[in-house]
C-alpha positions, -999 to 999 in steps of 0.1 A, spaced: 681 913 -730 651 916 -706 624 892 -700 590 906 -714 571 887 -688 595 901 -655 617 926 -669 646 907 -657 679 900 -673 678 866 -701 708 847 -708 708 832 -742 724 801 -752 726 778 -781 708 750 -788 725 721 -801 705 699 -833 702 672 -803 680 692 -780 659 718 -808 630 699 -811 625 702 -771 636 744 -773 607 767 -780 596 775 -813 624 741 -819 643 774 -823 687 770 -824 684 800 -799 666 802 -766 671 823 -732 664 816 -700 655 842 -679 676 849 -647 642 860 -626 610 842 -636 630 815 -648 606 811 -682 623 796 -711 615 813 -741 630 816 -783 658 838 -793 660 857 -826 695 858 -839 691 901 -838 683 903 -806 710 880 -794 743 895 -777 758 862 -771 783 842 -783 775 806 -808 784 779 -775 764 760 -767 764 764 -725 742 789 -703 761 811 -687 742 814 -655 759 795 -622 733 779 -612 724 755 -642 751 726 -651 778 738 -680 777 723 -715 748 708 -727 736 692 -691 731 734 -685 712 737 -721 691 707 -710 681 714 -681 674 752 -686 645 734 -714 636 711 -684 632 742 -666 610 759 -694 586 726 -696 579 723 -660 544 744 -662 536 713 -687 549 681 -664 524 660 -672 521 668 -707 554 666 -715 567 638 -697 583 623 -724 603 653 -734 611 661 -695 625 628 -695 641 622 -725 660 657 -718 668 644 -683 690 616 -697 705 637 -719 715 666 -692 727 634 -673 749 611 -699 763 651 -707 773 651 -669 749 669 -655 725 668 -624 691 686 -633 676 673 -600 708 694 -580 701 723 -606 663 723 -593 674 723 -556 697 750 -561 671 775 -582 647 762 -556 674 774 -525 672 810 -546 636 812 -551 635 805 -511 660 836 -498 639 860 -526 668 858 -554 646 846 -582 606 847 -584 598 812 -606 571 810 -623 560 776 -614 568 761 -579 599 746 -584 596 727 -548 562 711 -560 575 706 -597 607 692 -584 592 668 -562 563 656 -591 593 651 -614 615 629 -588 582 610 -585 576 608 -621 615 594 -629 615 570 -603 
């Protein structure tokens, strides 16, 4: 799957009941693409993937910490709007074992050597968020 915005390669994951209401289109399906780093909803035919729910991308956490904070990722154009959600899907990506704050340093180490091209400034957006959870 390619990203219609980059071109570059999507993983897709599932979304757990928990977490659909924060996924795009509240869709069970979403990808997260591996360039731009835009979060977007995943129709079963055009999914390759298999039904668990983890994103298979290194950089994000495993389980659903990694399907949480790839949403966190999708939301961060809309901090301020969606504070609530960014929050609430924190905790979750946390009491599932994951760091989202590490996750955001380490796309932002890739975005800095040229591997990825984000969307949003993750430096920026990760900095307004630690500011916004403390």
């Amino acid at each position: 799957m390619t990203c219609p915005a980059c071109d570059g390669d999507r993983v897709a994951f599932t979304v757990p009941a928990s977490l659909q209401s924060y996924a795009p289109e509240e869709s069970p399906r979403a990808a997260i693409c591996t360039g731009c780093l835009r979060v977007s909803a995943v129709d079963a035919t055009d999914d390759e993937s298999s039904d668990s729910v983890a994103v298979d991308w290194e950089p994000l956490p495993t389980g659903e910490a990694g399907v949480a904070t790839a949403l966190i990722v999708g939301l961060l154009d809309s901090l301020a709007l969606r504070r609530a959600e960014i929050t609430a899907l924190v905790d979750h990506a946390e009491a599932a074992g994951g760091d989202p704050l590490s996750a955001l340093d380490r796309l932002s180490e890739l975005a800095a050597t040229g591997e990825i091209d984000p969307y949003v400034d993750l430096d920026r957006r990760a900095a307004q968020l630690r500011s916004m959870l403390a």
